[in-house]
Each structure stands twice: as structure tokens, then as C-alpha cells.
TORSE-489393 format. One record per residue: residue in one letter; chain; x, y, z of N, C-alpha, C, O, CB in turn. Coordinates in steps of 0.02 Angstrom, whole numbers, m for minus. Glycine has a CB too. Example, Ala and Ser with C-alpha at 12.3 -4.5 7.8 and 13.67 -1.06 7.14 Angstrom:
# TORSE-489393
   res   chain     n.xx     n.yy     n.zz    ca.xx    ca.yy    ca.zz     c.xx     c.yy     c.zz     o.xx     o.yy     o.zz    cb.xx    cb.yy    cb.zz
     A       A      660     m284      390      615     m225      390      660     m165      390      712     m166      423      565     m224      452
     S       A      642     m112      354      684      m53      357      645        2      394      670       57      402      704      m30      286
//
This chain:
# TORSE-489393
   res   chain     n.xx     n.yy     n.zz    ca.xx    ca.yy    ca.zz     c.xx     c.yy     c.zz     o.xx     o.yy     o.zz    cb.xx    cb.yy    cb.zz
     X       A     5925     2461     m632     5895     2470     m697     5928     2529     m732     5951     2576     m700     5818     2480     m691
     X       A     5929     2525     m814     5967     2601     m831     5928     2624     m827     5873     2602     m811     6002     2626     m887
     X       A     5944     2680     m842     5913     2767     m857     5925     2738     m939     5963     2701     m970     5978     2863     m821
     X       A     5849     2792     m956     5844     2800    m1047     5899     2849    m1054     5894     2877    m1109     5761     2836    m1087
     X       A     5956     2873    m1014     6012     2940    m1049     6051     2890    m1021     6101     2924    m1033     6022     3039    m1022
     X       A     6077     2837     m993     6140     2803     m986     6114     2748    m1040     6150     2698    m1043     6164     2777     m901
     X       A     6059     2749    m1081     6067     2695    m1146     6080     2735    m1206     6101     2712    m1259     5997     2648    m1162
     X       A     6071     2773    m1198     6108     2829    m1266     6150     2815    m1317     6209     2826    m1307     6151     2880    m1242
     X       A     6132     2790    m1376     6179     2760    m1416     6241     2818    m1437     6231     2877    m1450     6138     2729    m1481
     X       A     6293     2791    m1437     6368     2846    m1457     6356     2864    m1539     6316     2838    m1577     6466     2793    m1448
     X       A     6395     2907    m1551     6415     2930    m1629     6439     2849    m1651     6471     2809    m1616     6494     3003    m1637
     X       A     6410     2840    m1724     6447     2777    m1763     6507     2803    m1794     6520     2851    m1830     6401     2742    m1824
     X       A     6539     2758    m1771     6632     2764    m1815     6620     2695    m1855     6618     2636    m1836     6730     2756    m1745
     X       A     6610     2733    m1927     6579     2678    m1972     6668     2649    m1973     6714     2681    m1948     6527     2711    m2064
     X       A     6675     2569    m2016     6735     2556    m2035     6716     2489    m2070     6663     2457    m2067     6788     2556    m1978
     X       A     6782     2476    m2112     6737     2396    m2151     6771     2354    m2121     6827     2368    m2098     6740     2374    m2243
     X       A     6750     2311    m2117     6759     2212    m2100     6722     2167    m2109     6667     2176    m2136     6764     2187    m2038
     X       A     6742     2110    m2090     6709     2061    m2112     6679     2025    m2085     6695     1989    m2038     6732     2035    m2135
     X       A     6622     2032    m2116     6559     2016    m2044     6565     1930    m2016     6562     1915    m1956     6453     2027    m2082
     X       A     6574     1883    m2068     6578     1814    m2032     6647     1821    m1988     6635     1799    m1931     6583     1746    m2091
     X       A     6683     1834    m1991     6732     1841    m1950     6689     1879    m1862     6709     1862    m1806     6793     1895    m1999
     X       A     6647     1914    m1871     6618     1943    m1833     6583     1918    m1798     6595     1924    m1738     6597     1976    m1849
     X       A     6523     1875    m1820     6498     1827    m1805     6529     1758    m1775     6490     1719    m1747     6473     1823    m1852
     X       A     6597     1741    m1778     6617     1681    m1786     6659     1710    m1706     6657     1668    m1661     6659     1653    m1871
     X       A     6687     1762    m1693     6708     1785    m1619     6638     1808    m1575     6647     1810    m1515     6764     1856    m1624
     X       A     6580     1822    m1597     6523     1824    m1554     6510     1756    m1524     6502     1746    m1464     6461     1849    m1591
     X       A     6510     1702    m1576     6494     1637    m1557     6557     1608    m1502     6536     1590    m1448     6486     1591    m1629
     X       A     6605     1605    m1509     6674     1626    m1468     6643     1648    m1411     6644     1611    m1362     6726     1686    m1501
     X       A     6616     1700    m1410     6614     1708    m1338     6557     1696    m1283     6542     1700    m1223     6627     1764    m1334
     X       A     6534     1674    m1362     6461     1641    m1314     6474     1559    m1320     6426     1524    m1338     6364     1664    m1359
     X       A     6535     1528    m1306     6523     1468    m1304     6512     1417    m1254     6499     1357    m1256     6555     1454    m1330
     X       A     6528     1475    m1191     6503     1430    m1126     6437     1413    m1137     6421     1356    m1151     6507     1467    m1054
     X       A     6394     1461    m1130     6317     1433    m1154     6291     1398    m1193     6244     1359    m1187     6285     1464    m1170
     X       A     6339     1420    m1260     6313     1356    m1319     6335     1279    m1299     6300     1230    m1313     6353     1371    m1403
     X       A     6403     1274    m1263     6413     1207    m1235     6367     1192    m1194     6337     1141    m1210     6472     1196    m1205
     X       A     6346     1221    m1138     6298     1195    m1077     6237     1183    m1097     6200     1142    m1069     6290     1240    m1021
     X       A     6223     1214    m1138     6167     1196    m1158     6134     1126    m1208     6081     1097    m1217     6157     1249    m1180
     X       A     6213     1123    m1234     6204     1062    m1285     6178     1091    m1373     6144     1055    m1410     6133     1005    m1244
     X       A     6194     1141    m1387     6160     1177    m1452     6201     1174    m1494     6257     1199    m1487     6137     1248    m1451
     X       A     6179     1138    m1556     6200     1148    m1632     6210     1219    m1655     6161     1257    m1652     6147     1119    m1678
     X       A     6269     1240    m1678     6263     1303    m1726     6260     1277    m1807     6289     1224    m1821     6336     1357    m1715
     X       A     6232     1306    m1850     6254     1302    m1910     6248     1370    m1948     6203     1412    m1947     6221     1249    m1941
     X       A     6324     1367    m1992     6316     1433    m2009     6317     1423    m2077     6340     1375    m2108     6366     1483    m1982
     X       A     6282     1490    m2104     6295     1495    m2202     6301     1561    m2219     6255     1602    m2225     6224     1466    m2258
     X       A     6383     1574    m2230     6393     1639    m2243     6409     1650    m2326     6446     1613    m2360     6450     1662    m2196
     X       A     6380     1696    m2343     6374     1726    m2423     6425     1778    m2422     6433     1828    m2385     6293     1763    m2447
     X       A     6465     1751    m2480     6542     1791    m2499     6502     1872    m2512     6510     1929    m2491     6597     1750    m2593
     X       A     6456     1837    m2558     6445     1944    m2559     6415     1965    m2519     6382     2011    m2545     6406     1988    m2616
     X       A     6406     1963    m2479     6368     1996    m2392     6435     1983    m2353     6420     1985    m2293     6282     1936    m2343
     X       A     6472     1975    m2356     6536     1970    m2304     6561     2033    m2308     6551     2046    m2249     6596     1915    m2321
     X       A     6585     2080    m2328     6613     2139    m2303     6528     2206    m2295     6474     2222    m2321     6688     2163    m2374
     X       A     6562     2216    m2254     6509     2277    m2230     6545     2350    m2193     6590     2344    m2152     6454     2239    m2167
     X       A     6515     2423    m2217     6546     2474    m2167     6494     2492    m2163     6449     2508    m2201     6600     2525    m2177
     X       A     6512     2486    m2076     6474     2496    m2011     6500     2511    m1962     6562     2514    m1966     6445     2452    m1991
     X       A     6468     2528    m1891     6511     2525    m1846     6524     2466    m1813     6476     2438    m1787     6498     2565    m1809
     X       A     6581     2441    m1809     6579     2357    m1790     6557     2351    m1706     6526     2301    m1688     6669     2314    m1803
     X       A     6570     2390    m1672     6566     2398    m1607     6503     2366    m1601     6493     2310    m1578     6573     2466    m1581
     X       A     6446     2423    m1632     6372     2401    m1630     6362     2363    m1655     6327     2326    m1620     6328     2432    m1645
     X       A     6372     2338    m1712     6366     2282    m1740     6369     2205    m1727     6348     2158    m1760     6394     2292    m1769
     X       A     6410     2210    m1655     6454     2168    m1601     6396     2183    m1573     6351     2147    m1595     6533     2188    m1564
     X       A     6376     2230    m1525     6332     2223    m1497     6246     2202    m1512     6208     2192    m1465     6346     2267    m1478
     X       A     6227     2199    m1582     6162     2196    m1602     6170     2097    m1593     6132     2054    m1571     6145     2244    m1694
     X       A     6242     2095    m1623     6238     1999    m1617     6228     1975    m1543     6178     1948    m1520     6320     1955    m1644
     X       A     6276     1988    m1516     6282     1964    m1449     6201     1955    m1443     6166     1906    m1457     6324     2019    m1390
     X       A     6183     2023    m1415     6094     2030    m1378     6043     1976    m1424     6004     1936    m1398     6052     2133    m1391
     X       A     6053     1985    m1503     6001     1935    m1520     6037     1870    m1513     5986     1838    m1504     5969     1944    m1593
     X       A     6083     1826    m1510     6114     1781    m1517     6097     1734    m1440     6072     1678    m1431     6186     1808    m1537
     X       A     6131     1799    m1383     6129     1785    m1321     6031     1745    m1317     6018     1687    m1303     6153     1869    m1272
     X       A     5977     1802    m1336     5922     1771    m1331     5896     1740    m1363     5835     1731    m1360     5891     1792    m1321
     X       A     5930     1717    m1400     5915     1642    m1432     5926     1572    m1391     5891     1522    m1387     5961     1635    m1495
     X       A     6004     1593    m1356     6032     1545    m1319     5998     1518    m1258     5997     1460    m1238     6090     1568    m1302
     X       A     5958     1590    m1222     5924     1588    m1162     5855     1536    m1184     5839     1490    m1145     5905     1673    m1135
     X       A     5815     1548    m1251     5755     1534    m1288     5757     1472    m1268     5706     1452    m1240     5751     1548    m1364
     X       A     5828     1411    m1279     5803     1350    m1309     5854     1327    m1238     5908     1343    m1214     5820     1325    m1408
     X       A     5785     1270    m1218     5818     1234    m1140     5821     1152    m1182     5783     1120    m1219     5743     1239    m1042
     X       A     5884     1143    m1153     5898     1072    m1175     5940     1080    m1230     5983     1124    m1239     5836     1028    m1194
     X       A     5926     1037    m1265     5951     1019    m1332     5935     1078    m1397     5885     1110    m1384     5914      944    m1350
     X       A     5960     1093    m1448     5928     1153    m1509     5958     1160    m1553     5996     1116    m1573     5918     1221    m1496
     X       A     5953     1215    m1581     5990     1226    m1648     5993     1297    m1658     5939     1325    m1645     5956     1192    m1711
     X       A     6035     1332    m1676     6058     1386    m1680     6075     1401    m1776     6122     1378    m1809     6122     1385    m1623
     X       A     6035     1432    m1791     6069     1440    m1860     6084     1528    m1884     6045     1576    m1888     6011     1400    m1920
     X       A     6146     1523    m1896     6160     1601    m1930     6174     1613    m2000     6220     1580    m2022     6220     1633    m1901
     X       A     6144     1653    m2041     6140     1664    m2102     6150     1724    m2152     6104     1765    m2156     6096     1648    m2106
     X       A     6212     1735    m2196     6199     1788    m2216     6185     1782    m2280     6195     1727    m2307     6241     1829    m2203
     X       A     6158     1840    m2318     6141     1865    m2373     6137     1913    m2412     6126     1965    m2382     6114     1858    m2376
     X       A     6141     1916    m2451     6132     1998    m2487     6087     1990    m2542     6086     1950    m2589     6207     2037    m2523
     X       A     6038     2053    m2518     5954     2059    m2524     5958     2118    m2564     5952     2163    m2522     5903     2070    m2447
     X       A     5967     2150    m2632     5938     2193    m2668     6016     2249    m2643     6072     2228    m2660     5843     2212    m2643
     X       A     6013     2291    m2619     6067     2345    m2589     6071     2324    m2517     6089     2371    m2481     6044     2431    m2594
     X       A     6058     2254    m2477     6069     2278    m2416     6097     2200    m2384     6071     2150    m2410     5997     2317    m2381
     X       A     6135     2192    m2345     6146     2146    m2312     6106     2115    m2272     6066     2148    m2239     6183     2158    m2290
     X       A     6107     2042    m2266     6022     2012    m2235     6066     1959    m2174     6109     1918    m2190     5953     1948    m2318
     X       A     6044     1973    m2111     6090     1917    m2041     6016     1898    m2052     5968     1932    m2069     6134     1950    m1937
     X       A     6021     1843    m2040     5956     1770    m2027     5975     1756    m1955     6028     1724    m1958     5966     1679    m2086
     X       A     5958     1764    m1895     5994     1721    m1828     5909     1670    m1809     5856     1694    m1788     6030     1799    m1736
     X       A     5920     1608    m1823     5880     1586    m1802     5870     1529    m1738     5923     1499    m1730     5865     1576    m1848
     X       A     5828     1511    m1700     5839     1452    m1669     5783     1415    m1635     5733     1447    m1622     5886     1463    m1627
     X       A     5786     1353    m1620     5725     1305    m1615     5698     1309    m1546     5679     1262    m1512     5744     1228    m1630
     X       A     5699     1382    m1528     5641     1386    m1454     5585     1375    m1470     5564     1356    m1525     5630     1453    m1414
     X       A     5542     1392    m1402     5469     1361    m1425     5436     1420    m1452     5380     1411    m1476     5419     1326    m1360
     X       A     5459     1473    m1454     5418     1534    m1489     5436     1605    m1470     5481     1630    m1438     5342     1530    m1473
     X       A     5377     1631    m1507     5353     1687    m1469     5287     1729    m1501     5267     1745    m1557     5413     1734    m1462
     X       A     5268     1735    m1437     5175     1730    m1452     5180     1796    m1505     5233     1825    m1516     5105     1750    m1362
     X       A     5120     1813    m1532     5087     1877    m1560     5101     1943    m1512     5130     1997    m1523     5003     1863    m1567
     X       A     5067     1914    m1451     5057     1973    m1398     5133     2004    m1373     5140     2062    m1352     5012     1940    m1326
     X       A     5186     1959    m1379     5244     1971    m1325     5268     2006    m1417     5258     2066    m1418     5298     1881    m1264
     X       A     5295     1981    m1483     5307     2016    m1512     5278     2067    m1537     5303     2088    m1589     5324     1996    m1535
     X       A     5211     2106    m1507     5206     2169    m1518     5243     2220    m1468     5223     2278    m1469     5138     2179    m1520
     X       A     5296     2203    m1423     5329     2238    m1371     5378     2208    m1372     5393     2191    m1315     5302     2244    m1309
     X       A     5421     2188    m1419     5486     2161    m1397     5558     2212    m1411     5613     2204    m1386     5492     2089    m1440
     X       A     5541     2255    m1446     5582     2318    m1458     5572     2369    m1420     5613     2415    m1420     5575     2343    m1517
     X       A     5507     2370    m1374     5518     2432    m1312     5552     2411    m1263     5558     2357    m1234     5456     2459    m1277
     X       A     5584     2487    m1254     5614     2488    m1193     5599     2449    m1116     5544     2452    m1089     5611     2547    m1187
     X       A     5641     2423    m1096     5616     2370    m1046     5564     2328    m1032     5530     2311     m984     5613     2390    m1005
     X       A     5567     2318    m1078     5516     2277    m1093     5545     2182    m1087     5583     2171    m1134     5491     2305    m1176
     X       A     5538     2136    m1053     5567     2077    m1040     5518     2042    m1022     5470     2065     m990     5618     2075     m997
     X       A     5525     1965    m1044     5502     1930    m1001     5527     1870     m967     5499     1817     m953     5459     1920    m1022
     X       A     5589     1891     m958     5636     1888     m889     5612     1876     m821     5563     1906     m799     5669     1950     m878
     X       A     5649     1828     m782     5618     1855     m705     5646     1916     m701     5671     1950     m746     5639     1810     m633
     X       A     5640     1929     m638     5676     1973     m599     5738     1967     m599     5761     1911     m590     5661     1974     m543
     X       A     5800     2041     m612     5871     2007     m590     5892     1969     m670     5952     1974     m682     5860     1936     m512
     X       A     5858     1940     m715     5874     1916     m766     5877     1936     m828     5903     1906     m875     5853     1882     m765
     X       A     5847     1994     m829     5866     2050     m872     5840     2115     m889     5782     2122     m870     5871     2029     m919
     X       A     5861     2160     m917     5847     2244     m914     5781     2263     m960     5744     2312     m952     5921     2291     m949
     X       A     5777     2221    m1001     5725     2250    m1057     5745     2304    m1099     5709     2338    m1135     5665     2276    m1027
     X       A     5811     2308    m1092     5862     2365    m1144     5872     2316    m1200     5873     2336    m1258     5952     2397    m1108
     X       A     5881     2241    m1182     5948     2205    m1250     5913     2215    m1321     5945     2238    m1369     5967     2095    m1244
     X       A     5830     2193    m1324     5793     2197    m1408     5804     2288    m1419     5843     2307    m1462     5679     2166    m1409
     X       A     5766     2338    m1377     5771     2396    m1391     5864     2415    m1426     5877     2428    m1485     5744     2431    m1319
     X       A     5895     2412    m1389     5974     2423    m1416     5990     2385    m1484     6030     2403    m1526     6031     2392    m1357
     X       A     5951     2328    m1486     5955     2303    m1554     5927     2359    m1611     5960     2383    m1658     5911     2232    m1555
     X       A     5859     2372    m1594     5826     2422    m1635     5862     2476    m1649     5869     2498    m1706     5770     2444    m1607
     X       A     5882     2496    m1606     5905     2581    m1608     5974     2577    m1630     5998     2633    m1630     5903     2627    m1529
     X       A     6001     2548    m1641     6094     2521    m1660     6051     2499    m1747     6065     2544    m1787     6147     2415    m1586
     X       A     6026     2468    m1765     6005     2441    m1827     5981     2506    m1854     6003     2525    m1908     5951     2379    m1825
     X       A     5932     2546    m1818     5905     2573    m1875     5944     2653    m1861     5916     2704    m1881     5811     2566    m1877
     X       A     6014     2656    m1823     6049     2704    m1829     6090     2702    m1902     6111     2747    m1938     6087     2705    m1770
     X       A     6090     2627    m1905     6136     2617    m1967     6090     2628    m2043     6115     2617    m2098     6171     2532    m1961
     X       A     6033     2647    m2034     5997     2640    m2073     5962     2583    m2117     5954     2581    m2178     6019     2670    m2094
     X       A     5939     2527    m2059     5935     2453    m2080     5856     2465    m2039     5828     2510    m2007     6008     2384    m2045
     X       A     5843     2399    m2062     5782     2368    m2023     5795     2307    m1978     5844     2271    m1992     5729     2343    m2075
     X       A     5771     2297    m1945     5729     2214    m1887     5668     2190    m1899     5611     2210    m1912     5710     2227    m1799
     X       A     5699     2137    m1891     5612     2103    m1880     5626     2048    m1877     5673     2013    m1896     5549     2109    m1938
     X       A     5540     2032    m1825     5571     1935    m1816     5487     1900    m1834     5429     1916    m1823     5610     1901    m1694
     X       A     5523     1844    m1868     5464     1820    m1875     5461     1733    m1816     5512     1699    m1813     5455     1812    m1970
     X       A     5406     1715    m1782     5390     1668    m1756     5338     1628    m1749     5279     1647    m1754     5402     1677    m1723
     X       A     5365     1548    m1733     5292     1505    m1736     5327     1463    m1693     5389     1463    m1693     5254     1467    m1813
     X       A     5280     1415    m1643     5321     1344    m1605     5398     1334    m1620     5413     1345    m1679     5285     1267    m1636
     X       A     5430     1323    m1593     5490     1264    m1622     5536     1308    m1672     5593     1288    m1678     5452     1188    m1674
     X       A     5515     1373    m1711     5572     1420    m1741     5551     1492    m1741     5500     1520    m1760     5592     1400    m1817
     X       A     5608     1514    m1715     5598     1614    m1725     5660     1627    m1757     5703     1583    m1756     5595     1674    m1640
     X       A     5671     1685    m1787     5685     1712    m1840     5707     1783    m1830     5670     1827    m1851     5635     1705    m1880
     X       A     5753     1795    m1806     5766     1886    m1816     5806     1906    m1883     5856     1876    m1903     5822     1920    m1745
     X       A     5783     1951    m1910     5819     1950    m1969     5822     2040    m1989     5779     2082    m1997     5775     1896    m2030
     X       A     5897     2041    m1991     5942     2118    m1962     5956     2132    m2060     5982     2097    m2103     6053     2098    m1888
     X       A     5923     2198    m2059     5939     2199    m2137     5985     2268    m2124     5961     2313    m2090     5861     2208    m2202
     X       A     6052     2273    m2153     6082     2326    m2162     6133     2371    m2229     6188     2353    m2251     6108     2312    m2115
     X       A     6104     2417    m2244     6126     2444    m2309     6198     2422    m2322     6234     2424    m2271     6119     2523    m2309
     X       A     6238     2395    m2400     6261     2398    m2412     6318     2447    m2417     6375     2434    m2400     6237     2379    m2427
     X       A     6296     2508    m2443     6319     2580    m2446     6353     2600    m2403     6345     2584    m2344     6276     2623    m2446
     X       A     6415     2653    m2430     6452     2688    m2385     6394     2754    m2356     6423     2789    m2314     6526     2716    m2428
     X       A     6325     2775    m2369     6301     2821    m2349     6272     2787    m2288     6227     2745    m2290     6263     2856    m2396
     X       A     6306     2811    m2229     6303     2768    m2155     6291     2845    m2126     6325     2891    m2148     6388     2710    m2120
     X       A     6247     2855    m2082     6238     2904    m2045     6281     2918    m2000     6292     2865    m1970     6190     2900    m2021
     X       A     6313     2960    m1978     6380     2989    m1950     6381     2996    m1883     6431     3008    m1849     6398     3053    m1977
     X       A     6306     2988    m1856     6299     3022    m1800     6230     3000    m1773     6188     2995    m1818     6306     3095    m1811
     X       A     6206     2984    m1708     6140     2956    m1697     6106     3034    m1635     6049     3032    m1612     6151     2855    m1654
//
């Protein structure tokens, strides 16, 4: 299990790129799973939400973790949908997909620390927290919304070059 000082998020080395491009090598590397599993992606990327400065590193990492548990979410057959947008000053990721949920009770704890409901051995209860703390280093929000059959994480991150330098 980590230690809360070996999850320590690094200094952001903000830089610009382009986020579907970003998205489109996350899915890349998650495609053993998306094949085995049998899952639809569909994507809808918005020209003006496509460039972003950030740190891409984390940014890499906030997809993977929500993406990855989406993949884990839906057994069998599903659908995977990724979405961007631009919401007022801020960039809007939509990652959605057709698991069966997630209750009230489990999303009032899905951003603490180790917090899983994983077996054993199947995961740390770091991946949602690292989402949190990487998002709102950048000065963005999370949040997911869920019911039966669709959940919803949806990563809002400032437009602006005023990116915090340092966490």
C-alpha cells in the first residue's frame, strides 16, 4: 500500500498541447482492455477545448485512472464515451460509460484516500484521490454524476495561463 508522502503530487511543469491527441494515446494504451472487453468508444472533441496549458504528465495521469475505471465498471459488452467542451473560461472532459452505477453511499467517498471497492490486491484507493488532487492542483474541479446503466465524471479545467506553479 503507499504511504500518503510517496503519493505526493510533484511541482506542475505547465506546457500546451493538445488534449484530443491526449486522449486518443490514453485510449492507445488502454486498448487491451477496451478489446477484451468488447467496448464501444465514442468520442466528440470541440476545436475550442482542444489546446490546453497544463501539466500534461498529470493530465495523462487524471485520464488513464478515470478512463481505466470506467473500463473495470462495465463487464461484457458497453460503451465508453469521451467528450470535450468549453464551458464559460474552462475546459469541460465528459468520460462517460454504461456500468451499472454508483450508489449515493460509495460516491460520498470516492475521492478519499484509499478508499476502493476493489477486492483485495485489485487496487490502492489512491487512483480517484490522485484524480482530485492533480485536478484541483490545476485549479479545476471533479465531479461525477450517477444512476443504473450511466456515470459521468466530468474534469473541468481553467482555460488560463494562470496555472499554479507549484502544489
Amino acid at each position: 500500500m503507499k504511504s500518503v508522502e510517496s503519493a505526493r503530487l510533484r511541482n506542475l511543469v505547465a506546457t500546451r498541447f493538445v488534449l484530443s491527441a491526449l486522449i486518443t494515446e490514453v485510449l492507445e494504451r488502454l486498448s487491451e482492455p477496451l478489446q477484451a472487453k468488447h467496448l464501444t468508444v465514442r468520442m466528440s472533441f470541440s476545436a475550442a477545448a482542444d489546446s490546453l496549458y497544463a501539466d500534461r504528465d498529470q493530465i495523462e495521469q487524471v485520464l488513464l485512472n478515470v478512463i481505466d475505471n470506467a473500463i473495470d465498471a462495465m463487464d461484457g459488452k458497453g460503451e465508453l464515451t469521451i467528450r470535450t467542451s468549453r464551458e464559460l473560461d474552462n475546459l469541460l472532459v465528459e468520460i462517460t460509460d454504461s456500468g451499472p452505477g454508483i450508489t449515493d453511499a460509495i460516491k460520498a467517498h470516492i475521492f478519499e484516500p484509499f478508499f476502493t471497492t476493489k477486492g483485495v490486491g485489485e487496487g490502492t484507493g489512491m487512483g480517484l484521490d490522485t484524480v482530485y488532487r492533480i485536478v484541483r492542483a490545476h485549479r479545476g474541479e471533479v465531479s461525477v454524476e450517477s444512476e443504473p446503466g450511466r456515470t459521468t465524471f466530468q474534469v473541468r479545467l481553467p482555460l488560463t495561463n494562470q496555472q499554479r506553479t507549484g502544489v
